[in-house]
C-alpha positions as CSV (number, residue, x, y, z in Angstrom):
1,X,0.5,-14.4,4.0
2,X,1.1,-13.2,7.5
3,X,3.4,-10.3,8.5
4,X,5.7,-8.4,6.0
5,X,8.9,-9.0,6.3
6,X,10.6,-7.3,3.3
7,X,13.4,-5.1,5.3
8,X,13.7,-7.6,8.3
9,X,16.9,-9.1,9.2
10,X,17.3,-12.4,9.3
11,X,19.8,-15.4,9.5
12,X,19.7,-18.8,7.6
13,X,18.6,-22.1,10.2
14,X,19.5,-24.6,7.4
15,X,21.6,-25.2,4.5
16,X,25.4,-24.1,4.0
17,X,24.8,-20.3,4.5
18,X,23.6,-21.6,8.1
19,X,23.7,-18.8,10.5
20,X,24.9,-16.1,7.9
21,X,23.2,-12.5,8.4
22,X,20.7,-11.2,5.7
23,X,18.2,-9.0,4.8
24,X,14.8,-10.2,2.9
25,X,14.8,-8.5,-0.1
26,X,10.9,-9.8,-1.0
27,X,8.9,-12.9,-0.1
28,X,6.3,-14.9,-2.0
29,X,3.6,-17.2,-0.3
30,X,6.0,-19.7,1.5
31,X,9.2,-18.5,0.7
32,X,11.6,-15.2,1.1
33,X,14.1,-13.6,-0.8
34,X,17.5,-12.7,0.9
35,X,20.8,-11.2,-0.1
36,X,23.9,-9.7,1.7
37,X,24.9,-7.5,-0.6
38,X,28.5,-9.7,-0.8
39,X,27.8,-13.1,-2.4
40,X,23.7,-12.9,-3.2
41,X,23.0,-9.0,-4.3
42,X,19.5,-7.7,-4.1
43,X,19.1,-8.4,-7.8
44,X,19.7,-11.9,-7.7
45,X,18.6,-13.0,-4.1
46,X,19.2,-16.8,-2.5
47,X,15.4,-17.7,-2.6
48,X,14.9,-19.7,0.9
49,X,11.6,-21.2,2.6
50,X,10.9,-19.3,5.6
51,X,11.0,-22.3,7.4
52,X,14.8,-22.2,7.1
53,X,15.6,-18.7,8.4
54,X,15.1,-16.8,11.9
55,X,13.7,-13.6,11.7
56,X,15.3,-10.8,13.9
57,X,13.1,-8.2,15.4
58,X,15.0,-5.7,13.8
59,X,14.8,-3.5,10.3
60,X,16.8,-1.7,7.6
61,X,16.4,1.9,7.7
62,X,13.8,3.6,6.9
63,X,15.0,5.3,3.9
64,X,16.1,1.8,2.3
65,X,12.4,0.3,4.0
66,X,10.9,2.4,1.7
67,X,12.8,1.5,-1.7
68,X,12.9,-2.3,-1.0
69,X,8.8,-2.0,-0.6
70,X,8.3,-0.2,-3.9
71,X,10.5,-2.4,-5.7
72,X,13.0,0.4,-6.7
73,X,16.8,-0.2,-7.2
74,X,19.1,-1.1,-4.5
75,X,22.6,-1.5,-4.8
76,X,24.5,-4.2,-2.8
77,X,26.5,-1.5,-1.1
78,X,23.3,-0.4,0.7
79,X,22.8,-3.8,1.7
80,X,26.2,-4.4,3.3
81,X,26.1,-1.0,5.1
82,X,22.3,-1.7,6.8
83,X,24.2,-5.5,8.0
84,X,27.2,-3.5,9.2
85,X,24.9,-1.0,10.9
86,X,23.0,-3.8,12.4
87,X,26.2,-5.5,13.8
88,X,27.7,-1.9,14.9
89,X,23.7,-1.7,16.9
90,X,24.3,-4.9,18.5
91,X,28.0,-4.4,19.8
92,X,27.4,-0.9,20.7
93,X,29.3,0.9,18.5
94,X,28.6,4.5,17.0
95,X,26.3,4.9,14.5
96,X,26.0,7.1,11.0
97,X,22.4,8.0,9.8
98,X,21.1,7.0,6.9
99,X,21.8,9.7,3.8
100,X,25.3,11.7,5.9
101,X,26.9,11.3,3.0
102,X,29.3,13.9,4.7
103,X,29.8,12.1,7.9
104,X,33.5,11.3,8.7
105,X,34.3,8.1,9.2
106,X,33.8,6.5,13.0
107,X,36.0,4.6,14.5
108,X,35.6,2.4,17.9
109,X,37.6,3.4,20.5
110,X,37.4,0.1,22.2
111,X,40.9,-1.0,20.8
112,X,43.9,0.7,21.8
113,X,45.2,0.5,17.9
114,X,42.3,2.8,17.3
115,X,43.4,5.2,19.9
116,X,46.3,5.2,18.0
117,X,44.4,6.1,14.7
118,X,42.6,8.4,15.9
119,X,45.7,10.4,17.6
């Protein structure tokens, strides 16, 4: 079966959803399991062949690693805030660990209508 890639990130080669950003939910033999938390949920994920995606070297966290291996509950919320973490990872942007539910909201102070904001 080759590597695990429950957690990874990935994004669609083929197909409509082509180059959309998702995470794989579970895999079976030849295919994977993905969802974005917006259109495909993790409880009823667009099943793919892994032929068609690209995996990204890159992982959920660690806290949601550990519920999407044992199968427990994940709401699409989770899923949406590990891709927006991602994306906020790749464009530099602060970010919030997994669990501060307390944690005030960051903002970017790239733009100057967030300076603004933020004033």
């Amino acid at each position: 079966m080759g590597i695990r890639m429950i957690g990874q990130f990935a994004t669609s080669k083929a197909g409509h959803d082509k180059g959309r950003l998702y995470v794989v939910v579970a895999q079976e033999d030849d295919f994977v399991y993905l969802s974005d938390g917006r259109l495909k949920g993790p409880d009823q994920p667009k099943k793919k062949r892994r032929k068609h995606i690209q995996p990204i070297n890159a992982r959920v966290e660690e806290c949601l690693l550990e519920r999407l291996r044992a199968g427990e509950k994940v709401y699409p919320e989770e899923i949406k805030y590990a891709l927006k973490q991602y994306y906020r990872k790749q464009v530099q942007l602060p970010i919030i660990e997994c669990g501060a539910k307390d944690a005030p909201f960051i903002r970017s102070e790239r733009h100057a209508s967030d300076k603004a904001i933020l004033s």
